[in-house]
Backbone as a printed PyTorch tensor [residue, N CA C, xyz], in Angstrom:
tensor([[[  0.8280,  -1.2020,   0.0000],
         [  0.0000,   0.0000,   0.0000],
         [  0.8650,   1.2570,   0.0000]],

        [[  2.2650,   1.0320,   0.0020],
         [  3.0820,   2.1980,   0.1000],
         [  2.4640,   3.2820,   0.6510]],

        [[  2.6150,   3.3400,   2.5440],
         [  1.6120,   4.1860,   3.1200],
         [  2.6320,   4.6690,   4.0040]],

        [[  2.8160,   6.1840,   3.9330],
         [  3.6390,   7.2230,   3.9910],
         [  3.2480,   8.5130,   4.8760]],

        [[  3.5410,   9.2460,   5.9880],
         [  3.0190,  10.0700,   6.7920],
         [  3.6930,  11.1470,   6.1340]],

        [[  2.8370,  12.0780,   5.6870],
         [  3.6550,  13.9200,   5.4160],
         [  3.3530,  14.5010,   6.1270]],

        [[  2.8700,  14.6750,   7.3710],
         [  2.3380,  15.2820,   8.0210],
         [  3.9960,  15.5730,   8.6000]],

        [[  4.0990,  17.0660,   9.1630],
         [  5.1150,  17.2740,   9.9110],
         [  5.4560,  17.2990,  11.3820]],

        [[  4.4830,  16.2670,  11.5890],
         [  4.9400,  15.9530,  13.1480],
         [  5.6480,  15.3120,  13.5610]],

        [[  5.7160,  15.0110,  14.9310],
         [  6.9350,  13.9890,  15.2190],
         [  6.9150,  13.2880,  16.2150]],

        [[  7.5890,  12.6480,  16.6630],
         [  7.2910,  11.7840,  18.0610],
         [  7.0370,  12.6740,  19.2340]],

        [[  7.2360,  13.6520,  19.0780],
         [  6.7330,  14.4470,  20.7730],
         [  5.8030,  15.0800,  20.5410]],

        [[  4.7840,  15.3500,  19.2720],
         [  3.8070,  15.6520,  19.3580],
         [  2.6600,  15.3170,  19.6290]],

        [[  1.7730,  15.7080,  20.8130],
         [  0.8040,  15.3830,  21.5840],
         [ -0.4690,  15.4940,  20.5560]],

        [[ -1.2400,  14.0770,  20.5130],
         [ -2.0370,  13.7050,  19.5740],
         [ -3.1580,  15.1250,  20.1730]],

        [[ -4.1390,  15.8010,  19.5310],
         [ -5.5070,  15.9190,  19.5610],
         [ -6.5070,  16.4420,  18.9800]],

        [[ -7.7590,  16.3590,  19.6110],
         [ -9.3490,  16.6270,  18.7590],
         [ -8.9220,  17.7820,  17.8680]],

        [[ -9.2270,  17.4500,  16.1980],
         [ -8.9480,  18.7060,  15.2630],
         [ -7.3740,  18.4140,  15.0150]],

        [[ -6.8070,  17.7040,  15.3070],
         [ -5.1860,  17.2380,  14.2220],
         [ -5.4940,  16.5070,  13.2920]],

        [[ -5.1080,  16.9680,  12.1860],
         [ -4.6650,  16.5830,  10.8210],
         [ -3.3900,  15.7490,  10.3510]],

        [[ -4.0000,  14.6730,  10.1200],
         [ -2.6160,  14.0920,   9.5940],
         [ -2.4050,  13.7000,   8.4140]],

        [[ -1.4660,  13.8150,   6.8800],
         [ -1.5220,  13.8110,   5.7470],
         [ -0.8130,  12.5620,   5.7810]],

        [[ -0.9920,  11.7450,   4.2740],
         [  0.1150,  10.2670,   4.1820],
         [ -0.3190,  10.5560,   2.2240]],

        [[  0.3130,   9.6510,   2.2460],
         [  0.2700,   9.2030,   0.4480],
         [  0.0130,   7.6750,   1.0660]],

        [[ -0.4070,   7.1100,   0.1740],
         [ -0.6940,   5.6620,   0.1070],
         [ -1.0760,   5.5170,  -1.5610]],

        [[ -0.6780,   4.2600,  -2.1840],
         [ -1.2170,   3.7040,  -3.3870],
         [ -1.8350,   2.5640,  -3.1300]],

        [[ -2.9570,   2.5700,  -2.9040],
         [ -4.0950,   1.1850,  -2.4450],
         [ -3.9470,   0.3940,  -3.5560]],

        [[ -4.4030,   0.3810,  -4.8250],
         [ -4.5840,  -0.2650,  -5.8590],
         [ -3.6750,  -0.0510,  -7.0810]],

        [[ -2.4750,  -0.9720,  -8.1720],
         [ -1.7220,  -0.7350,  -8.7960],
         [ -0.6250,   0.1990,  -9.2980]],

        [[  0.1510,   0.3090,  -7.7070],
         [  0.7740,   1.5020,  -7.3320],
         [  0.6160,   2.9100,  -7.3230]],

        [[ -0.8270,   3.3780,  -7.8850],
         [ -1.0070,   4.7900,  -7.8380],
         [ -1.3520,   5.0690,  -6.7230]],

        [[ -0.2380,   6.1620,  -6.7070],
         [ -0.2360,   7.0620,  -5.3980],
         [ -1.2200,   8.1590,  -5.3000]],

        [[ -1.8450,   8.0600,  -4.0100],
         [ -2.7760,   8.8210,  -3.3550],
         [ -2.8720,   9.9370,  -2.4930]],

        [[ -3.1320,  11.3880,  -2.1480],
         [ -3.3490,  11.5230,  -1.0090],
         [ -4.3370,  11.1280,   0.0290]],

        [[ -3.9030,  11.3590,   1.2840],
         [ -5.0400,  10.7900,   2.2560],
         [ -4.5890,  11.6600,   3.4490]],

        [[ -5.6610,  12.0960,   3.7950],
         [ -5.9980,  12.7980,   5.1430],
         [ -7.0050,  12.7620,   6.1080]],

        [[ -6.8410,  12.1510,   7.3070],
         [ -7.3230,  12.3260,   8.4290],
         [ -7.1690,  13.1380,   9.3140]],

        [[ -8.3210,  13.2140,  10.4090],
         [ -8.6480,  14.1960,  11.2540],
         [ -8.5840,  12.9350,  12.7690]],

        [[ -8.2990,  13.7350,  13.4290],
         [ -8.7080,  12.9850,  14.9910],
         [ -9.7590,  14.0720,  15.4180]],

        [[-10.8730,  12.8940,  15.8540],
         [-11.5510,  13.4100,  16.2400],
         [-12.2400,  13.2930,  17.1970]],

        [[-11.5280,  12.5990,  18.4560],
         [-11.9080,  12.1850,  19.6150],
         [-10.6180,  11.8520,  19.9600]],

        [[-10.6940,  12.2420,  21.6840],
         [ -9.1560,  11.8050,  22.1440],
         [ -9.5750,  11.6100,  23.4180]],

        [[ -9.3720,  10.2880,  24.6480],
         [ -9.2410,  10.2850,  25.4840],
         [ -8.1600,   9.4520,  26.0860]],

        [[ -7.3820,  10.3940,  26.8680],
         [ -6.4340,   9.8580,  26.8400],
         [ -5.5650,   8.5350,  27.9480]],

        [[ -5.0090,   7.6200,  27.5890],
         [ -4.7460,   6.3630,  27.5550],
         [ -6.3710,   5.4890,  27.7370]],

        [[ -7.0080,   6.0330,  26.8330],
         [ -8.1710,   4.7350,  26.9060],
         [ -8.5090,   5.1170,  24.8610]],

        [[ -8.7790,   5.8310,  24.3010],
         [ -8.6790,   5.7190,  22.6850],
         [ -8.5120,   6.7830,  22.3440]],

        [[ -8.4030,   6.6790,  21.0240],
         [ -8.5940,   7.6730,  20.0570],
         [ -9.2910,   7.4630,  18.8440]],

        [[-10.0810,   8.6210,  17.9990],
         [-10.4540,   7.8330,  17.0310],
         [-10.2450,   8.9270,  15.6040]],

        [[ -9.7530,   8.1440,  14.5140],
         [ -9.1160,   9.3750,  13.3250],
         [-10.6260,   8.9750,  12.2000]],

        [[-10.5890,   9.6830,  11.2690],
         [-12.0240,  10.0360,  10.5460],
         [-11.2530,  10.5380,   8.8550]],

        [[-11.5480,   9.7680,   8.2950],
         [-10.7930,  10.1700,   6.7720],
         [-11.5290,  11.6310,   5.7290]],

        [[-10.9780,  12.7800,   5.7660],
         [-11.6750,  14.0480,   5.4610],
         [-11.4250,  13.7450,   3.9250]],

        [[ -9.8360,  13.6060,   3.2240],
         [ -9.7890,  13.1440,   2.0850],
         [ -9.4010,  12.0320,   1.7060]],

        [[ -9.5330,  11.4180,   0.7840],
         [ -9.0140,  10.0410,   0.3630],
         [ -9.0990,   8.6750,  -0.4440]],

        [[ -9.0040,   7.9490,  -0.2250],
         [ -9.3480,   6.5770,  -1.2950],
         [-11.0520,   6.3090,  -0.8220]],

        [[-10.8230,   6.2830,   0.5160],
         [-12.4640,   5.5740,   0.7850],
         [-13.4860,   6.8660,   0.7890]],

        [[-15.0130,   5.8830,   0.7010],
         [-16.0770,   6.7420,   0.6920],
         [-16.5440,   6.9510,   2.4590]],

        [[-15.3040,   6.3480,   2.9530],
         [-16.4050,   6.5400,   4.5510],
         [-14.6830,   5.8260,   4.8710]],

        [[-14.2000,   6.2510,   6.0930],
         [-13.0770,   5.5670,   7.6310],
         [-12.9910,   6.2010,   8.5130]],

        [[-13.6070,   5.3620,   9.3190],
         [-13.8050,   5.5920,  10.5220],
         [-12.7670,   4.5260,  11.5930]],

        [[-12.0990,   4.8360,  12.3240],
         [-10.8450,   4.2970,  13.1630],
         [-10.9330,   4.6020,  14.3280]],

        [[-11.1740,   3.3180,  15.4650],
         [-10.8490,   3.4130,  17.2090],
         [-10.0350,   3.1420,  17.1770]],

        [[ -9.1790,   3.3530,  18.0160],
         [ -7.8890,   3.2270,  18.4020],
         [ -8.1490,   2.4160,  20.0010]],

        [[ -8.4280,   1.5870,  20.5290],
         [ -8.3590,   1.8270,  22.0300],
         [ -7.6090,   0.5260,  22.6700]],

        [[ -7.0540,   1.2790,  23.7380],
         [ -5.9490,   1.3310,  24.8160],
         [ -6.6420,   0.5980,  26.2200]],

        [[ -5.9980,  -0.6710,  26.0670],
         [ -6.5610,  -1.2490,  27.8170],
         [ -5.5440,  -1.5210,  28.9480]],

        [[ -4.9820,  -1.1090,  29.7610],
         [ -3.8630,  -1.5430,  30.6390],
         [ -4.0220,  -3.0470,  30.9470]],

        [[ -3.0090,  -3.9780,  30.7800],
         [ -2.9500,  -4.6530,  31.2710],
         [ -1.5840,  -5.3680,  31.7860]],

        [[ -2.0190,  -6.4850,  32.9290],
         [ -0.3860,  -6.7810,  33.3840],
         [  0.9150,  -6.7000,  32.9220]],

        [[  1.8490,  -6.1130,  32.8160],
         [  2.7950,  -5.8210,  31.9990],
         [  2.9640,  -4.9570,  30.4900]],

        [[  1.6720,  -4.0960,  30.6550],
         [  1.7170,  -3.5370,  29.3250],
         [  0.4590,  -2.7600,  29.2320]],

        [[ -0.0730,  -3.1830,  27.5710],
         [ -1.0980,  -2.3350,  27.0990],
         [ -1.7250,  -3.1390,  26.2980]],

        [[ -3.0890,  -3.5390,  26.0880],
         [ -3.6290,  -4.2800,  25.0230],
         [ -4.1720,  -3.3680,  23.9080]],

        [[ -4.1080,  -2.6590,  22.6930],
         [ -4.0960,  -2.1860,  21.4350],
         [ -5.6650,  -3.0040,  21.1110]],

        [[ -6.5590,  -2.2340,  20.5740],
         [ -7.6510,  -3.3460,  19.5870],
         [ -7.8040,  -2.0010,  18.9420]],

        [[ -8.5740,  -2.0910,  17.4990],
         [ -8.5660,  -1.4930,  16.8310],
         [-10.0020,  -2.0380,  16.3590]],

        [[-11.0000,  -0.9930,  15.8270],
         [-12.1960,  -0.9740,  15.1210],
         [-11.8960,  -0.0890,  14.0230]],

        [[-12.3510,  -0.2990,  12.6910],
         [-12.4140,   0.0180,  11.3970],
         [-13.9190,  -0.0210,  10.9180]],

        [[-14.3830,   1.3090,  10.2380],
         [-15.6780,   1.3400,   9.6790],
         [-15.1330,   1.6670,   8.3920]],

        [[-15.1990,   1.3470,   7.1340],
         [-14.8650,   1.9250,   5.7680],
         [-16.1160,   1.0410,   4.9320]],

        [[-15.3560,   2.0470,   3.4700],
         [-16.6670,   2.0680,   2.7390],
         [-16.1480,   2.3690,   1.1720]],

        [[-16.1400,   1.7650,   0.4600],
         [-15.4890,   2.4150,  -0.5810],
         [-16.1010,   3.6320,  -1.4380]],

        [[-15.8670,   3.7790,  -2.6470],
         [-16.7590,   4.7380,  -3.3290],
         [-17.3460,   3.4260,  -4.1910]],

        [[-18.1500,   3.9570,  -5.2860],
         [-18.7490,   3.5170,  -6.7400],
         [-19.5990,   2.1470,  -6.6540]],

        [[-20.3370,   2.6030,  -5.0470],
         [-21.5560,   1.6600,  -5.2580],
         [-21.0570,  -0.4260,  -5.3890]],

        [[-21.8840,  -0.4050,  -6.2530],
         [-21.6600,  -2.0660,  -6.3400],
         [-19.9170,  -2.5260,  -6.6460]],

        [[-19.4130,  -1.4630,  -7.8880],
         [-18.0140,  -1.8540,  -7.9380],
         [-16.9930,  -1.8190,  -7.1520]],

        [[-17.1900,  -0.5790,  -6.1960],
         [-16.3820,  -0.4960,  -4.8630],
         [-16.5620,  -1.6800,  -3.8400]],

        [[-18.1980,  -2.2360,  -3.6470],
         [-18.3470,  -3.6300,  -2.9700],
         [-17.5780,  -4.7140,  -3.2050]],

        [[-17.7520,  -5.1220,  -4.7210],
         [-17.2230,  -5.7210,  -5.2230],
         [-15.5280,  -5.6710,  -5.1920]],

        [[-14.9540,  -4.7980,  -5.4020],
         [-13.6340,  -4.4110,  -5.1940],
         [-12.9800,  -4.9150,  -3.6580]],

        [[-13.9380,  -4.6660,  -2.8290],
         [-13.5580,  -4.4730,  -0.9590],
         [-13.4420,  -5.4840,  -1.1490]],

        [[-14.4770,  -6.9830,  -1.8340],
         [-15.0500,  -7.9590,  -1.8870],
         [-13.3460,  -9.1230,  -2.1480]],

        [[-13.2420,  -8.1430,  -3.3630],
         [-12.0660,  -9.2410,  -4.2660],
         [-10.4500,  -8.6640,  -3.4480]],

        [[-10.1880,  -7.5600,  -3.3330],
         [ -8.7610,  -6.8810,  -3.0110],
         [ -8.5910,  -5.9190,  -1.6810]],

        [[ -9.7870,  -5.3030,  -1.7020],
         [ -9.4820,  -4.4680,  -0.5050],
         [ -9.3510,  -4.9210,   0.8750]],

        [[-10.8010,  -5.3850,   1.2660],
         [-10.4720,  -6.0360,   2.6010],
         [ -9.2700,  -6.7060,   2.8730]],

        [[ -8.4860,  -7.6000,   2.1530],
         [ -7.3690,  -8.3190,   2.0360],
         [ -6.5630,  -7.5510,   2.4140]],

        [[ -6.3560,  -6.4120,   1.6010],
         [ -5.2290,  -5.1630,   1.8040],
         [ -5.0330,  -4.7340,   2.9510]],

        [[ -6.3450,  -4.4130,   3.6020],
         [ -6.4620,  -3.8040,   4.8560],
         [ -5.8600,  -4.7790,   6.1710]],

        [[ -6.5760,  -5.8730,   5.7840],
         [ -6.4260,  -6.8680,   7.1280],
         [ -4.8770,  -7.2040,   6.9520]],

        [[ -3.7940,  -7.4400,   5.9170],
         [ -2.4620,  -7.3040,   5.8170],
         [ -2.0650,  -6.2830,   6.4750]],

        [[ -2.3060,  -4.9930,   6.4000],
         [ -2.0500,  -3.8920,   6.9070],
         [ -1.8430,  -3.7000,   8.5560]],

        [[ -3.2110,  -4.4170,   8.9830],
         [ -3.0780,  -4.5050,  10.1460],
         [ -2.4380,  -5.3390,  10.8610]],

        [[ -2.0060,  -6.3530,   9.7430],
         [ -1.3760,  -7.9050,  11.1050],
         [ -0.4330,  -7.5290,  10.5490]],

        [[  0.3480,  -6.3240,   9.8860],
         [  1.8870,  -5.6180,   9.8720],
         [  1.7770,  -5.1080,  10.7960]],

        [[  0.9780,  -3.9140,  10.8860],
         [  1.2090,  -3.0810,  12.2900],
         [  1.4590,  -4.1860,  13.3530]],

        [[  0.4620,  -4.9560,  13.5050],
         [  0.3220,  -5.9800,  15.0630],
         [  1.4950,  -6.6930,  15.1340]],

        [[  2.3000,  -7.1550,  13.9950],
         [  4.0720,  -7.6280,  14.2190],
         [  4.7360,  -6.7360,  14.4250]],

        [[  4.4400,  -5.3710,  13.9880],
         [  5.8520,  -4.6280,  14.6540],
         [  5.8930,  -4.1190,  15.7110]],

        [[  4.3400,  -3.7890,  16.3570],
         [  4.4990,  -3.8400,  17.5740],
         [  4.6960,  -4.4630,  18.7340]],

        [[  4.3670,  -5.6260,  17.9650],
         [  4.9710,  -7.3480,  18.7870],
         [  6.7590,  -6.9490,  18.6370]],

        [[  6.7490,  -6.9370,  17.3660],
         [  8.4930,  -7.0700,  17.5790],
         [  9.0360,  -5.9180,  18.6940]],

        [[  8.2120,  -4.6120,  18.1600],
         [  9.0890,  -3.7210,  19.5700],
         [  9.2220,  -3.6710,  20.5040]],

        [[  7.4070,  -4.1520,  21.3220],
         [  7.4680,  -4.5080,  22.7700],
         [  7.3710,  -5.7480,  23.0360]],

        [[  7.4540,  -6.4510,  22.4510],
         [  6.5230,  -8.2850,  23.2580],
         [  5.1720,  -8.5590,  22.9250]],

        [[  5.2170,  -9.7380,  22.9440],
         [  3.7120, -10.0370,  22.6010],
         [  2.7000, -10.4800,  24.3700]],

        [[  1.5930, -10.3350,  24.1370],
         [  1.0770, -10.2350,  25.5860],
         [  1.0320, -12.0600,  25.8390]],

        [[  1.4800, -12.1270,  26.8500],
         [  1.6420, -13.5860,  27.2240],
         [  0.0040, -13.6050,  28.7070]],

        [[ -0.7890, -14.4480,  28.5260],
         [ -1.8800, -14.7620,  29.1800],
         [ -1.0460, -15.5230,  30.5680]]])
């Protein structure tokens, strides 16, 4: 998905309600995209949630939320999306997208395994 942050922030910047964050991404046959989200809810160490203003989809909606637990933090994530163009966008989510996405996420979920540990029960 070649998915890229331009936004000029940085690690010490304190996430909140009304931040903008820009990326490029190429979802489908390397064309590159812009994409911009908004946060638009922040509470803090329990979620956050970002809201797509421009971009590939017709609708993303993103929780972010944060549970303490023994030795750490448990991460879950909720996703609402939607493509554009009606039946072909269904169809599309149907054949390539969803796929894309759910890769996307069990990347994120290894590298944050690799950085901190994985939660042991």
């Amino acid at each position: 998905m070649q998915f890229k942050v331009t936004s000029k922030h940085n690690a010490d910047t304190k996430i909140y309600p009304g931040m903008i964050i820009t990326y490029t991404v190429a979802p489908l046959l390397g064309i590159k995209l812009n994409w911009m989200t908004e946060i638009t809810q922040v509470k803090f160490g329990e979620y956050f949630v970002d809201e797509q203003r421009v971009g590939p989809y017709a609708l993303w909606h993103h929780e972010h939320h944060f549970t303490g637990i023994k030795g750490g933090v448990h991460m879950t994530d909720i996703v609402h999306y939607a493509l554009p163009f009606g039946v072909i966008g269904r169809l599309t989510n149907k054949i390539l997208v969803r796929k894309e996405i759910e890769k996307i996420f069990a990347y994120r979920e290894k590298a944050v395994n690799d950085l901190f540990g994985t939660f042991k029960k």
